[in-house]
C-alpha positions in Angstrom: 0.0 0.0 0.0 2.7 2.2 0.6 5.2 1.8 -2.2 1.3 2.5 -4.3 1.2 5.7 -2.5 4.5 6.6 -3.2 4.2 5.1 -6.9 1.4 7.8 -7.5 3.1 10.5 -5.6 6.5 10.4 -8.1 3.9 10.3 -11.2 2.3 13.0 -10.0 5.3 15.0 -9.5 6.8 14.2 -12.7 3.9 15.1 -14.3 3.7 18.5 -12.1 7.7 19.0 -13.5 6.9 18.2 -17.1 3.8 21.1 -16.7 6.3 23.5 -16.1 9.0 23.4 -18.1 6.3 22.8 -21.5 4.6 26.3 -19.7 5.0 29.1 -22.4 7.6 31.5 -21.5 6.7 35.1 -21.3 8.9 38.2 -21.1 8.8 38.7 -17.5 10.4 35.6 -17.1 12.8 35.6 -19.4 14.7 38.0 -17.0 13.6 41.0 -19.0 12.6 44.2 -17.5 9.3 45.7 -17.4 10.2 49.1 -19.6 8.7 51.9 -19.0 5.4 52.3 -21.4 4.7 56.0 -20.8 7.8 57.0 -23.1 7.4 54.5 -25.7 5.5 55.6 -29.1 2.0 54.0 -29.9 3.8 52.2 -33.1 5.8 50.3 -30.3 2.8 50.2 -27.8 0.7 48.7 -30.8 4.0 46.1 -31.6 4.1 44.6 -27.8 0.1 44.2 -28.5 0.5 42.5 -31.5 3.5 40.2 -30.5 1.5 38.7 -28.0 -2.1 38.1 -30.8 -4.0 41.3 -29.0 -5.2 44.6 -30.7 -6.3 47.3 -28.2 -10.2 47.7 -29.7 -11.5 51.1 -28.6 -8.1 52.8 -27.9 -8.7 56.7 -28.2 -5.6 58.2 -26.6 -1.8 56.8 -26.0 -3.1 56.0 -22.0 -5.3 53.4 -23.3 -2.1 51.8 -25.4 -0.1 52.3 -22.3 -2.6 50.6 -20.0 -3.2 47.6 -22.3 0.8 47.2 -23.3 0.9 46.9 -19.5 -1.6 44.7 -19.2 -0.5 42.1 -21.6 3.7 42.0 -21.0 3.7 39.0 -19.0 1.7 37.4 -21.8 4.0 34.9 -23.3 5.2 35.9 -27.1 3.7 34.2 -30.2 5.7 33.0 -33.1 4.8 34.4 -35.9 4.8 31.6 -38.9 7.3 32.4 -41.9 6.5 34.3 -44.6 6.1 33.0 -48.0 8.5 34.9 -50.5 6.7 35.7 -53.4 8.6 35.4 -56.9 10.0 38.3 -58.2 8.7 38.3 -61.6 6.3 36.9 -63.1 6.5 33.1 -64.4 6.0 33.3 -67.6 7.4 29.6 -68.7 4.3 29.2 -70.3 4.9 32.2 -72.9 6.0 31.0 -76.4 7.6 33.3 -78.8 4.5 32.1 -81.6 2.2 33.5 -78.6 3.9 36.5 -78.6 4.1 37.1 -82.1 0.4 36.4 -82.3 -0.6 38.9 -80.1 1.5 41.7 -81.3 0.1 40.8 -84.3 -3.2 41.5 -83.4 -2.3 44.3 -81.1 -1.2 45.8 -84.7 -3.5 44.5 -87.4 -6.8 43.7 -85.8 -8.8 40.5 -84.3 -8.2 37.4 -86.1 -11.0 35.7 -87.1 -13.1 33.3 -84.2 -15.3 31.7 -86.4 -17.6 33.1 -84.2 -19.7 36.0 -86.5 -21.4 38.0 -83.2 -17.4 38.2 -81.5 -15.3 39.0 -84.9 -18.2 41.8 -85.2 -17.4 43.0 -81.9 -13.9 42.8 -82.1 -13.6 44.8 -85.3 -15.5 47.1 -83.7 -13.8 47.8 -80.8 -10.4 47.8 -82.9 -12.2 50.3 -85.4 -12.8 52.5 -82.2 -8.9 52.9 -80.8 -9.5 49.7 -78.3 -6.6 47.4 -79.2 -5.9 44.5 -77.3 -5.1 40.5 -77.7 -6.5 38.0 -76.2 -10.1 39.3 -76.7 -10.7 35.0 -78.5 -11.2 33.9 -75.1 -12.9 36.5 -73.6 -17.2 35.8 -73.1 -18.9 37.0 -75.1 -21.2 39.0 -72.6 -17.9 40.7 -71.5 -17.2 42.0 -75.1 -20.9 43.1 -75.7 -20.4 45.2 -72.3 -17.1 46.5 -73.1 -18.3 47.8 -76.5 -21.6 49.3 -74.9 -19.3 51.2 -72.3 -17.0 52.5 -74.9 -19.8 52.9 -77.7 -19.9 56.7 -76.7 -16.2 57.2 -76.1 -14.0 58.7 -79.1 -10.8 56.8 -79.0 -7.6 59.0 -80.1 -6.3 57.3 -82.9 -2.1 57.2 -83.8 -1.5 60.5 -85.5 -4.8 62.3 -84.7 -5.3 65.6 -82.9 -8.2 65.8 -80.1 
């Protein structure tokens, strides 16, 4: 019965042990000081808020930063995760030099035809007007009827013309 009690006593205190070291650490404990709020700017006050997931809601004047920054500083820290690093330019393994040549092409000299009638309409149209563009083949067809109808009372300066 005894070695039981003691059995269940050791457990208990190596569970009690185990508690406190996997505890989150805050600031306060890390041997830090408490710094003095009062002369720190609200982009700082507003940095120890976010470091430890808090927003002060409602905060009118710097004593409401103050209060809260003060509030929260033995709150332990939390890790932010890593940023993804976005590419610097654009992939464009996809872009052949035929592709390209295409849509200069009709950048320059009009649509090519769909073999749609109601879209090569359109398209001439809106090249006819000053709207040049490529790509307009796989555009819907309810986009390119609202495109024309917004630019239908525009007058597009054309290459070479005076306003």
């Amino acid at each position: 019965a005894r070695s039981r009690i003691m059995r269940r006593w050791l457990v208990f205190a190596f569970i009690a042990l185990l508690a406190l070291f996997a505890a989150p650490r805050c600031a306060a404990e890390d041997g830090l000081e408490i710094p003095n709020f009062k002369t720190m700017k609200i982009k700082e006050l507003k940095a120890i808020l976010a470091d430890r997931g808090k927003e002060c809601k409602g905060c009118a004047e710097k004593a409401d930063f103050v209060a809260m920054a003060a509030d929260v500083w033995s709150l332990p820290v939390i890790e932010k995760p890593a940023e993804a690093e976005k590419p610097a330019t654009p992939d464009l393994s996809d872009v052949d030099d035929e592709r390209i040549k295409r849509m200069m092409d009709e950048m320059q000299n009009g649509p090519r035809a769909t073999g749609d009638p109601e879209r090569d309409a359109l398209m001439k149209k809106l090249h006819a007007s000053g709207i040049k563009f490529a790509g307009g083949d796989g555009m819907p067809l309810d986009q390119l009827r609202n495109l024309e109808k917004a630019m239908g009372g525009i007058k597009m300066k054309k290459q070479g013309d005076e306003l």
